[in-house]
C-alpha positions in Angstrom: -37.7 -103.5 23.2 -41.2 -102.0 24.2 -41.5 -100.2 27.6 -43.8 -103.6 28.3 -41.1 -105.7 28.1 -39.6 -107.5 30.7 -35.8 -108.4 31.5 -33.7 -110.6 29.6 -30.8 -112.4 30.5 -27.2 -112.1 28.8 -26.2 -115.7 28.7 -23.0 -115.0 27.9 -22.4 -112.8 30.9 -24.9 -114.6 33.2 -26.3 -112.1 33.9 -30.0 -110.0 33.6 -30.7 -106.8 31.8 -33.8 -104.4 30.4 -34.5 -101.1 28.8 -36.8 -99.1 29.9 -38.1 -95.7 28.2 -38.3 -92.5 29.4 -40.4 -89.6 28.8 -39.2 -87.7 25.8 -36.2 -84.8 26.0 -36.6 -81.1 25.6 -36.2 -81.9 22.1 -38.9 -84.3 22.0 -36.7 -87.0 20.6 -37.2 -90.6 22.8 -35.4 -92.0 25.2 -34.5 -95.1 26.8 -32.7 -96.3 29.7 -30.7 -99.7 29.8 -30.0 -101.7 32.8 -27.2 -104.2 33.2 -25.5 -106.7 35.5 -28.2 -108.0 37.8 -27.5 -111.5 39.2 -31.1 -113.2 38.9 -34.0 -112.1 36.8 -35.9 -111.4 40.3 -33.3 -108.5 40.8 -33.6 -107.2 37.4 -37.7 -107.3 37.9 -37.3 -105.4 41.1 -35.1 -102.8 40.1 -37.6 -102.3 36.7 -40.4 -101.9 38.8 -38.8 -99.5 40.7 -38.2 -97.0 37.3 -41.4 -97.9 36.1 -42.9 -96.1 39.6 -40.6 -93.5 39.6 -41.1 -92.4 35.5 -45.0 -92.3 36.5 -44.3 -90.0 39.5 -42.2 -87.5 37.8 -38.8 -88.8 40.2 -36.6 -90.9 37.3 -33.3 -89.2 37.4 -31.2 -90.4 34.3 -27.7 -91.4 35.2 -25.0 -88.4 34.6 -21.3 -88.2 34.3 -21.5 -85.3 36.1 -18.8 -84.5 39.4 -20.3 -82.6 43.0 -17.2 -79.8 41.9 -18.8 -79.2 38.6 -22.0 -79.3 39.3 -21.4 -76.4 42.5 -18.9 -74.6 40.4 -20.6 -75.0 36.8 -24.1 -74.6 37.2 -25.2 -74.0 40.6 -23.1 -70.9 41.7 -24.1 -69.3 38.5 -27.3 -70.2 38.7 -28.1 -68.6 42.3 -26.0 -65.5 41.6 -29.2 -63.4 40.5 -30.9 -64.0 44.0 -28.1 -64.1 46.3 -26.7 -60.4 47.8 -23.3 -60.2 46.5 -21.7 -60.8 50.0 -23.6 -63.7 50.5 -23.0 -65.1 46.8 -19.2 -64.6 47.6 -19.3 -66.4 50.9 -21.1 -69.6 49.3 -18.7 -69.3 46.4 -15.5 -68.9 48.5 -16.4 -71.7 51.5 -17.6 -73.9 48.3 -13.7 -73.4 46.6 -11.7 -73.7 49.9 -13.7 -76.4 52.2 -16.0 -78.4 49.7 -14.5 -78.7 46.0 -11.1 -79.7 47.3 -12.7 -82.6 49.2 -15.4 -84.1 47.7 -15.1 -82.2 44.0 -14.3 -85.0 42.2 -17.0 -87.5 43.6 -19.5 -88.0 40.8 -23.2 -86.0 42.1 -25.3 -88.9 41.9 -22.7 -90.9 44.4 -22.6 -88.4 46.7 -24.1 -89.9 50.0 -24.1 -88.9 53.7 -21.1 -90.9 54.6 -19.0 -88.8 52.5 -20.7 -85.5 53.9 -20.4 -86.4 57.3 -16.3 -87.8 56.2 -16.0 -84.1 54.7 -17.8 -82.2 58.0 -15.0 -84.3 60.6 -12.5 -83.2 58.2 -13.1 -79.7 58.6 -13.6 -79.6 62.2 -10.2 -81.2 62.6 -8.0 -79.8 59.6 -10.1 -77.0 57.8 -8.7 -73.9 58.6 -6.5 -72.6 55.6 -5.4 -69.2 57.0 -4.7 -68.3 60.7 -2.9 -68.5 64.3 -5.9 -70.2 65.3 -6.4 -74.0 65.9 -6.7 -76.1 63.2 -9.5 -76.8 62.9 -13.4 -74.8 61.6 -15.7 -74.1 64.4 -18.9 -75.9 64.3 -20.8 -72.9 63.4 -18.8 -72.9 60.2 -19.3 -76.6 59.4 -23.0 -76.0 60.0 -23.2 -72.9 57.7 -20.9 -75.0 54.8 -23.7 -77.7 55.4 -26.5 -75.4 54.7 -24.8 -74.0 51.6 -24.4 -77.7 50.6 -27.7 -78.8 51.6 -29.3 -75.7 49.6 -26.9 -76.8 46.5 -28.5 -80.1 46.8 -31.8 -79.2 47.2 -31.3 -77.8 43.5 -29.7 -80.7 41.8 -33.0 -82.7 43.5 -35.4 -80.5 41.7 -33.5 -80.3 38.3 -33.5 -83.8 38.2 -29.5 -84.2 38.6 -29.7 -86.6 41.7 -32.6 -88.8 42.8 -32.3 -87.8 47.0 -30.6 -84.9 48.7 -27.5 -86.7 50.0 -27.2 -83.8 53.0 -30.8 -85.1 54.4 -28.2 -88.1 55.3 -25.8 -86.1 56.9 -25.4 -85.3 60.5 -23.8 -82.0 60.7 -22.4 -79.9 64.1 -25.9 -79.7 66.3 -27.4 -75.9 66.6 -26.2 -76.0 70.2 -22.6 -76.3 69.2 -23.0 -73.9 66.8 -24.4 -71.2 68.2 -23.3 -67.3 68.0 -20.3 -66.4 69.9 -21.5 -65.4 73.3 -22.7 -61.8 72.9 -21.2 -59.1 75.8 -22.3 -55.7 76.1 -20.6 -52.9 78.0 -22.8 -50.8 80.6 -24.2 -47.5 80.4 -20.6 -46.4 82.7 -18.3 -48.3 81.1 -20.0 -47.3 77.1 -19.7 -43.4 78.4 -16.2 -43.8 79.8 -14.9 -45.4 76.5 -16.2 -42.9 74.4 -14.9 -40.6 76.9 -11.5 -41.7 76.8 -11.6 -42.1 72.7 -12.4 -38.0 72.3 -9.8 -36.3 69.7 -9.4 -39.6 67.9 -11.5 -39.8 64.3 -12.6 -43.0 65.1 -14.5 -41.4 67.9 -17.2 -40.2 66.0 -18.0 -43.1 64.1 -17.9 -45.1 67.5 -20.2 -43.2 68.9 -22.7 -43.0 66.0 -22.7 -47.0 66.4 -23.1 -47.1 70.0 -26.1 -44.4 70.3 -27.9 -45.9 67.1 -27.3 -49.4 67.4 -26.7 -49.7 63.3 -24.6 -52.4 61.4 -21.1 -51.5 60.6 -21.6 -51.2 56.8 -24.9 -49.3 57.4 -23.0 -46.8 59.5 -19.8 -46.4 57.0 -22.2 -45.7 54.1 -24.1 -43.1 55.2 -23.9 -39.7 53.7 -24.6 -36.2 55.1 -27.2 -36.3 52.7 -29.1 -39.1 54.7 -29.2 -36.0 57.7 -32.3 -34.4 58.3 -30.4 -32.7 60.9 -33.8 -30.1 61.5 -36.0 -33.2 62.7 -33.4 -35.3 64.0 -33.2 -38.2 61.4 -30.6 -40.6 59.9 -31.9 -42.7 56.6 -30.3 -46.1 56.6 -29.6 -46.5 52.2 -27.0 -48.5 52.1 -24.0 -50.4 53.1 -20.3 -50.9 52.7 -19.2 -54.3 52.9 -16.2 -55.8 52.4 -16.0 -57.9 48.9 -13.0 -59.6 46.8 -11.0 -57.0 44.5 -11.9 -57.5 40.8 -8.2 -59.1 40.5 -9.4 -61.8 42.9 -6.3 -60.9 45.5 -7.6 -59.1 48.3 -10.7 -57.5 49.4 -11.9 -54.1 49.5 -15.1 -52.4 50.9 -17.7 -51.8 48.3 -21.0 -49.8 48.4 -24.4 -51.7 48.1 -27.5 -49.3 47.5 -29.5 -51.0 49.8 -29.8 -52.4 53.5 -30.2 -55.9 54.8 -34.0 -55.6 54.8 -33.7 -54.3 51.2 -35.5 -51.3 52.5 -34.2 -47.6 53.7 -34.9 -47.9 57.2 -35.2 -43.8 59.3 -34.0 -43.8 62.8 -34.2 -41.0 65.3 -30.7 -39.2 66.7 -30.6 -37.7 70.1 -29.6 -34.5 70.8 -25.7 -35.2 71.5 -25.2 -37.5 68.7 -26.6 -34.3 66.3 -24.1 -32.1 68.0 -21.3 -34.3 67.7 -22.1 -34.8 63.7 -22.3 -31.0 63.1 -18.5 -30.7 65.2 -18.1 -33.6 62.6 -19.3 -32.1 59.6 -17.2 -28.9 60.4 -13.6 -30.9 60.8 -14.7 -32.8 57.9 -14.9 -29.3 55.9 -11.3 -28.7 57.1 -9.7 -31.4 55.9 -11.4 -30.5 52.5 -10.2 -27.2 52.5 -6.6 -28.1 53.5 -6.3 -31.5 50.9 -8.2 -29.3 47.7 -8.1 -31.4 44.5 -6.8 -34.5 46.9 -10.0 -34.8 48.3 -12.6 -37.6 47.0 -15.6 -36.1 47.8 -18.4 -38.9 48.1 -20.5 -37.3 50.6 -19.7 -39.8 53.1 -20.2 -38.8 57.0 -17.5 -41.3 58.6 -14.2 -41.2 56.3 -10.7 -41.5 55.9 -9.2 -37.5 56.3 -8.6 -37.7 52.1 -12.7 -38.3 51.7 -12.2 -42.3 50.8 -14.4 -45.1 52.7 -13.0 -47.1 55.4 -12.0 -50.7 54.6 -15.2 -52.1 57.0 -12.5 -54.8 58.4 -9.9 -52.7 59.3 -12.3 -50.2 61.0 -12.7 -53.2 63.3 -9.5 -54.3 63.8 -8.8 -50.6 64.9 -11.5 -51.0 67.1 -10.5 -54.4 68.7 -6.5 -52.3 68.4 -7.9 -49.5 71.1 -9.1 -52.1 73.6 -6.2 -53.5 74.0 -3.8 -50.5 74.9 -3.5 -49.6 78.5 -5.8 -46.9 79.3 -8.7 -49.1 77.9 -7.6 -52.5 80.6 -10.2 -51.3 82.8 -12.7 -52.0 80.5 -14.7 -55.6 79.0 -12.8 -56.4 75.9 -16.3 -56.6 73.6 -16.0 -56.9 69.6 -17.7 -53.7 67.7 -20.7 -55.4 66.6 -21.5 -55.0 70.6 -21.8 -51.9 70.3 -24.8 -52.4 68.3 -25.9 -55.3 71.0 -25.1 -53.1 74.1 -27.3 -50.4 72.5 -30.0 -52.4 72.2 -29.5 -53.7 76.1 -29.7 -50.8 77.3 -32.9 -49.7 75.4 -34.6 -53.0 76.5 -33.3 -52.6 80.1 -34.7 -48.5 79.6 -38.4 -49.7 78.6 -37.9 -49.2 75.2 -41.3 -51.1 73.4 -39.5 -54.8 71.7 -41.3 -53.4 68.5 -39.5 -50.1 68.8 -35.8 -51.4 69.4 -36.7 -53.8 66.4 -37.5 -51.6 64.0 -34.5 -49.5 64.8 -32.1 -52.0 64.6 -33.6 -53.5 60.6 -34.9 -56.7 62.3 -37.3 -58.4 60.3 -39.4 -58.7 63.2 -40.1 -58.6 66.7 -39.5 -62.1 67.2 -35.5 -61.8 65.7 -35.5 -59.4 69.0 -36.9 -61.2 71.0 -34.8 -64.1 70.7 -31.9 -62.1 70.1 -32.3 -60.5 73.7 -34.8 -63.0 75.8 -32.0 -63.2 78.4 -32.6 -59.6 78.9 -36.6 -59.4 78.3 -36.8 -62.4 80.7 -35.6 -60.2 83.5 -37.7 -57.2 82.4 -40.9 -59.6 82.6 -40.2 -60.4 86.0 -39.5 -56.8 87.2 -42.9 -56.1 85.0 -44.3 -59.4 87.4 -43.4 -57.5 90.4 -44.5 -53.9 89.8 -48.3 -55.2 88.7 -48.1 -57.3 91.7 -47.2 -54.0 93.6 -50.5 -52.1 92.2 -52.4 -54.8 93.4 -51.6 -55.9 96.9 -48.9 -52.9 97.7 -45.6 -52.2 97.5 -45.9 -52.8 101.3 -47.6 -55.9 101.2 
């Protein structure tokens, strides 16, 4: 039947059909489409039309036997793992496996449809949590991120020509406000110098303190080397990161060195004075525990270590962390998580005068806007204190 054809009916069945061709394959060989089952010819006409329009645009999507499982697990995780960092590959690979596959895996791509996304998203928030003492359900911010990993998945299958809409453009997923970041508490300038105070003699004290008066990441802090110390001018160079990634036998995870930052960049920050001393008292311990361990030692350069030379595993150097706040002589104190440290850092530089551009370039922001919204609730109040003190020069502090 020629493309000009029009439908025909199966008078046996009752019913309307027509082919249709398609542009040709990769392999240049033609290709036709066949349509059956329509009630009236007027049906059959209309749906005809329809992949007549969409062959001319470019937006025909042949039908596949193809499931939403194998088509994440098959070809798009693959696919992406070239541009994805490796945490972030892992995360999308691991939420994929554990929330998505083992719910909607076996719907075919091409029925994949909001209803079921939005079926899959209340599941979650209700029953999704595999490990824990926690409730059972995923926080919204979860659901939201598994949404966006699905939605980018999606977005993929649209342009290869696997599905004919993004199915996640029909889903409603947990609102921005539900899912925002947990609330963000940072210790004062007091309380930051009497738990560091408190924490002196204990290993982890060094490391704690190189977070709280440089307001680096974790992994960026547990990576660096004595090497990255210009301790002459007073510099730290941000190369890379330890984060935490699955073993190669798949049970477990272990921290693993990346030879870059988050920005892809090295990023230099400044040290003050009493952060240098304490990483020269450092570097002399460290030299100790060389001496006494000899061959034991695994010498990787690394500034904060385990006394034998290895890395710290990045999530049990915050459990430890979270593990101190909780005995007795820290009560006293706001029970913050370690990434404040980093947030109470940049507080305090904001609430000092520290330029927005400054504090953002020191913490690896992208830019000053990430800062600004990051912080606003304390830049607001700095605007208004800046309000007052112009006012002042003009009319008088008197006035």
């Amino acid at each position: 039947m020629s493309r000009g054809a029009g439908p025909r009916k199966d008078h046996k069945a009752g019913t309307w059909w027509f082919v249709i061709d398609l542009p040709p394959g990769g392999d240049g060989r033609r290709r036709q489409a066949k349509r059956r089952g329509f009630r009236t010819r007027a049906e059959a006409q209309a749906a005809l039309d329809e992949m007549r329009v969409a062959r001319r645009q470019g937006t025909y999507v042949a039908p596949r036997r193809q499931t939403t499982g194998e088509f994440l697990q098959s070809d798009w995780l693959p696919a992406v793992r070239r541009e994805l960092a490796e945490s972030t590959w892992e995360s999308y690979e691991r939420n994929i496996r554990h929330h998505v596959v083992p719910a909607i895996g076996p719907v075919q791509l091409q029925e994949l449809d909001g209803a079921a996304l939005n079926r899959l998203y209340a599941d979650l928030l209700a029953n999704g949590r595999k490990h824990g003492k926690q409730s059972p359900g995923l926080k919204p911010r979860t659901v939201r991120y598994i949404h966006s990993i699905i939605h980018a998945a999606l977005d993929d299958a649209l342009r290869w020509h696997r599905v004919p809409v993004n199915a996640a453009d029909q889903a409603t997923p947990p609102s921005a406000k539900s899912a925002k970041p947990p609330e963000m508490h940072v210790w004062t300038g007091h309380e930051l110098a009497t738990f560091l105070h408190r924490t002196e003699g204990d290993r982890y004290h060094w490391p704690w303190l190189f977070l709280a008066t440089t307001g680096c990441r974790r992994g960026e802090a547990l990576a660096i080397r004595w090497q990255d110390i210009d301790f002459k001018r007073r510099l730290a160079a941000i190369r890379q990161e330890l984060i935490p990634l699955t073993k190669p036998s798949g049970r477990g995870r272990e921290g693993r060195f990346v030879a870059r930052t988050k920005s892809d960049k090295p990023r230099v920050i400044e040290l003050d004075s009493r952060t240098v001393a304490a990483l020269r008292t450092l570097r002399a311990h460290q030299g100790e525990e060389r001496l006494l361990l000899g061959d034991a030692y695994t010498d990787l350069g690394l500034v904060f270590c385990r006394p034998d030379g290895r890395p710290y595993h990045p999530e049990a150097f915050s459990k430890t962390f979270d593990r101190r706040l909780s005995q007795s002589a820290f009560t006293d104190l706001p029970r913050i998580r370690l990434h404040d440290l980093r947030h109470t850092w940049a507080t305090l530089a904001l609430v000092a005068g520290v330029d927005v551009k400054i504090v953002s370039e020191r913490l690896g922001h992208s830019s000053p806007l990430v800062t600004w919204q990051t912080y606003q609730h304390v830049i607001k109040g700095m605007q208004s204190d800046a309000a007052e003190r112009v006012a002042d020069l003009i009319f008088g502090a008197n006035a």
